[in-house]
N, C-alpha and C positions, 0 to 999 in steps of 0.2 A: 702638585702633580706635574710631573717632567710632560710637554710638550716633545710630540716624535719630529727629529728633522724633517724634512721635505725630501721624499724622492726625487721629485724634479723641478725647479725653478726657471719660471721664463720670465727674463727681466724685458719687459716691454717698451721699446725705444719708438718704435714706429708708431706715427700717429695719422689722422686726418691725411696728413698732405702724402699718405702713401695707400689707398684705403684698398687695393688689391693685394697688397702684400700682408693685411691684416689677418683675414681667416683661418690660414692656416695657422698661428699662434693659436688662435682660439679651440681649431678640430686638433691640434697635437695637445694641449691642456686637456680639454674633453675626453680624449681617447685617454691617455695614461691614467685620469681620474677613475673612468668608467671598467680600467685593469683594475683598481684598489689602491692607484697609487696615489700616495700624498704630491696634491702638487701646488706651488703654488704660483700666483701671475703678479709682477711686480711693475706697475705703470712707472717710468720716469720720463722726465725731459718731456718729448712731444705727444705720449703718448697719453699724457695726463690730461692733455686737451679732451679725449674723448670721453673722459668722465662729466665733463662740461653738460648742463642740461642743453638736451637736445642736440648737441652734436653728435650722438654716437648713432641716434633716433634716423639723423639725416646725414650718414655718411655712407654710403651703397660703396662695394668693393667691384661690383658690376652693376651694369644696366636692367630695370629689370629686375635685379635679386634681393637679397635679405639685406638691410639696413646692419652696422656694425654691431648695434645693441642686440639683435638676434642672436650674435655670436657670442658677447658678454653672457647674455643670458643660457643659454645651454652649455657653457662652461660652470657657471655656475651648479645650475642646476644639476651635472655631472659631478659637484662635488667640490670645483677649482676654489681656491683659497683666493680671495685678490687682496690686494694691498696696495694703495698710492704713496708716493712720493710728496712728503707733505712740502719740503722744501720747490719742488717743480709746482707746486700753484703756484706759488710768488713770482717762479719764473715763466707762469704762461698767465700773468696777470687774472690769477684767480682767485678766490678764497670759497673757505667751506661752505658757505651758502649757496654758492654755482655748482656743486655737485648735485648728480643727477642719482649716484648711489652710494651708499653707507656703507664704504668699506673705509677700514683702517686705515688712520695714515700715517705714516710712520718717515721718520729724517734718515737721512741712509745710516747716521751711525746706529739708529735706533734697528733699524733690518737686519743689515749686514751679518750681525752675529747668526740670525736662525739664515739669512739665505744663504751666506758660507757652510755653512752644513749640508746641504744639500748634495742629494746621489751624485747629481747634475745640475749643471746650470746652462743655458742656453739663454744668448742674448738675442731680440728678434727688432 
């Protein structure tokens, strides 16, 4: 069975060291999911840190509000595809045992083919 391309791909550069700029990746994934659309979220580089146990748990984008993993999670739950960067653990000194969720993870040659198909792609 053919897998359908991705309406829209958000390849996720931003990590921890930005965590205001975070949410919005997460409600624009969520919304295009919650239209029907295939979407998927693609961690690389920094942002792969926030798969890290417990960093996403205690990363607030404000004072006061929802923790990052709030936003992973209702992306989720709307549907969003994730997928990490298996080659960005090595580069943020991680390996698969420091994740905190069981998404795919994939080397970029191994991506590239389904994220290049995509409607859109949007880099955040």
């Amino acid at each position: 069975m053919e897998q359908k391309a991705p309406d829209l791909v958000i390849i996720l550069l931003t990590g921890p060291e930005n965590p205001a700029r975070l949410p919005s990746a997460f409600f624009l994934a969520s919304t295009a999911a919650a239209e029907d659309m295939n979407v998927v979220m693609y961690f690389t580089g920094p942002s792969t840190q926030l798969l890290k146990k417990g960093v996403a748990e205690n990363t607030y984008p404000m004072e006061g509000g929802q923790p990052i993993s709030y936003f992973i999670n209702l992306a989720r739950q709307n549907g969003v595809q994730m997928i990490a960067c298996k080659q960005s653990l090595d580069l943020n000194g991680m390996k698969e045992e420091d994740l905190a969720y069981d998404f795919p993870l994939l080397t970029p040659t191994a991506a590239l083919p389904s994220l290049g198909m995509a409607g859109k792609v949007v880099t955040w």
